[in-house]
N, C-alpha and C positions, 0 to 999 in steps of 0.2 A: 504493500500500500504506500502511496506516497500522500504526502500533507500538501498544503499551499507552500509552506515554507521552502521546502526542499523542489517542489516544481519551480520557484524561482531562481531559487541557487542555479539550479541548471539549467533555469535559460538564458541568465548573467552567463554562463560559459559559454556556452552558446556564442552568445551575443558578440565576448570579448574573440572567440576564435575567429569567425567570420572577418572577409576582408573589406565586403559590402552589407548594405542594406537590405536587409530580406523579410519578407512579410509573409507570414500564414495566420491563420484563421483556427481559434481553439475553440472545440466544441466536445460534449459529453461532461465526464462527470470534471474534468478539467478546467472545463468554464464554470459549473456549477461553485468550486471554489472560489473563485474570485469573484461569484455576486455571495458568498456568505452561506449557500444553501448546503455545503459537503464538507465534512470537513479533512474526508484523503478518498483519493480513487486508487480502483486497481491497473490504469492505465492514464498517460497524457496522449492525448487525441487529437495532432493538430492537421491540418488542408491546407495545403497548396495551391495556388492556381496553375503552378507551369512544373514538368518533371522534372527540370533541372534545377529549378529549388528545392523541391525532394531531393533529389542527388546530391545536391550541396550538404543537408542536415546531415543524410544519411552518412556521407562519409565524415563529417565534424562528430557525430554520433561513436561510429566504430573508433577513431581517434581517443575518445573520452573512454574504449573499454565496451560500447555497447555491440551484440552480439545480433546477427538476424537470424531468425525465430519465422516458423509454417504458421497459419493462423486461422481458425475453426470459423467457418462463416456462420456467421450468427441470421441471416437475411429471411425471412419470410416469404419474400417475394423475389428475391434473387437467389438462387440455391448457388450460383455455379461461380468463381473465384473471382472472377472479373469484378472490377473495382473494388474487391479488396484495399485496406489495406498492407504498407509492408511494416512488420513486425521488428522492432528491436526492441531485446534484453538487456539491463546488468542488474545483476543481483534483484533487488525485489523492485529494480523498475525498469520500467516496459512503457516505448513509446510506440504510439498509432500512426501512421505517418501517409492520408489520404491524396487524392488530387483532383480537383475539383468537384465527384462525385464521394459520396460518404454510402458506401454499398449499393443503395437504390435509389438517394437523395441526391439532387443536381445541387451547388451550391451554387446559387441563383443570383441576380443584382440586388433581388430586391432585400435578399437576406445580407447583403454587403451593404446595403442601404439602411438598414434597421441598428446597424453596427454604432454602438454610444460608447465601448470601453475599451481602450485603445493601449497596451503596454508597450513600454521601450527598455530594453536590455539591451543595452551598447546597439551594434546593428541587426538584433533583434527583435521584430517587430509584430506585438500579438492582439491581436485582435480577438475579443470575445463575441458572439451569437446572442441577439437575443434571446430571452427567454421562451420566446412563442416558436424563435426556430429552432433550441433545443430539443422543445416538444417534437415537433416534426421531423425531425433525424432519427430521433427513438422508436417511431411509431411502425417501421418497419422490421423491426427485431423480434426474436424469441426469447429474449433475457427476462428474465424476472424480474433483475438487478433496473432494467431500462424502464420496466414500469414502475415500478416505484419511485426512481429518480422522477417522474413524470409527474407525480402524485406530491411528490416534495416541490419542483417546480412551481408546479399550481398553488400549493399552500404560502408559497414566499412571496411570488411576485404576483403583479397585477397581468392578467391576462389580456390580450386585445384577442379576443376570440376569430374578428371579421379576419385579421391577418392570418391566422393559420387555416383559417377557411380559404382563403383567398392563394396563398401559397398553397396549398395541397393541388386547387384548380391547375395552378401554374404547373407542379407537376405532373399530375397527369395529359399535359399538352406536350411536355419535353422529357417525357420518358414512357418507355411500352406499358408504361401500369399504371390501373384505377387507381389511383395515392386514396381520391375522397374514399374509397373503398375500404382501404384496410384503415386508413385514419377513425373511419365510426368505429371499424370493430375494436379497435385499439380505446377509445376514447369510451368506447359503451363498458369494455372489460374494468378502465378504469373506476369508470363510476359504478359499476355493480358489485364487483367483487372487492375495489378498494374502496371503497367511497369518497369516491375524489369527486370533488366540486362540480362537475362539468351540467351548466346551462342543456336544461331539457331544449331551450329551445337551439340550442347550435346542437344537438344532436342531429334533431329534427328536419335542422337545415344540410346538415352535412348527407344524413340518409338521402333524401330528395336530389341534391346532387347524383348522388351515389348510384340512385336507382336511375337517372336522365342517361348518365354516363355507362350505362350497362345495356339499357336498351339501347342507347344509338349505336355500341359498339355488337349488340347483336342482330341490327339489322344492316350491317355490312357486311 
């Protein structure tokens, strides 16, 4: 498990290795720390927009002692490896290392646009995820671990419901999957089985999407 604390120690390393300015996007139980809602994950989760930033970490990574590691796809709706991502170890931590998709999640403008918390470590540079698109990167998983985080999310911050309604839409346009689909079952398991917060009526609204986007896609 790692703390807030020690995720920073090591992105000041990071930061001081690096020759340039390099920007990724932290999401999962990673950013959860830095709004206050976790207080150690069992991984740092961060995305990239370009592979050779990945490549860059990757090798400041092995530098530092870290190890690559195979990695058990967690996806619901993506079973098969592809956008994974790539795995490194040392000792009890383990960083996630995506690039622009997050397994079946496109990482979008709109969710770089929602972006309010902005870290600097020397020329490292980290961006946190709203909390609304926390939500929605989790919603396609089988972890147990992601639903709850989901249920803590919702208890800490304030929700804009319309935006994760609205982003699911987006993705289901920019990838082969009903998102508003698995998003109700994800959000209905929520509120039944945990009983998490979640607005009867953005179920409501989200099912009706769900089912518009089921028939259109069954009478093609």
């Amino acid at each position: 498990m790692i703390n807030l604390e020690q995720q920073n120690e090591l992105f000041k390393l990071i930061g001081e290795i690096l020759k340039n300015k390099l920007e990724c996007y932290v999401i999962g139980g990673s950013a959860m720390m830095y709004y206050g809602m976790k207080g150690n994950t069992k991984d740092i989760d961060l995305v990239f927009e370009h592979e050779k930033d990945r490549e860059k970490i990757i090798q400041v990574l092995k530098n530092l002692g870290y190890n690559e590691r195979g990695i058990k796809v967690v996806s619901v709706i993506y079973p098969k490896k592809k956008n994974t991502p790539i795995l490194l170890e040392r000792d009890d931590s383990r960083v996630d290392l995506f690039v622009n998709k997050i397994i079946s999640t496109v990482l979008s403008d709109s969710m770089k646009d929602r972006i309010n918390s902005i870290y600097e470590y020397g020329n490292f540079i980290i961006k946190v995820l709203a909390p609304e698109d926390l939500i929605i990167t989790k919603c396609a998983t089988e972890r147990a671990g992601d639903r709850l985080d989901a249920v803590e999310i919702m208890k800490r911050a304030k929700i804009d419901w319309e935006v994760i309604i609205k982003e699911s839409v987006f993705q289901a346009e920019v990838t082969p999957y009903l998102f508003p689909v698995f998003l109700f079952d994800f959000l209905y398991e929520l509120k039944e089985d945990l009983k998490a917060d979640v607005p009867k009526k953005v179920l409501d609204e989200i099912r009706k999407i769900s089912e518009d986007l089921l028939e259109k896609k069954l009478k093609k």
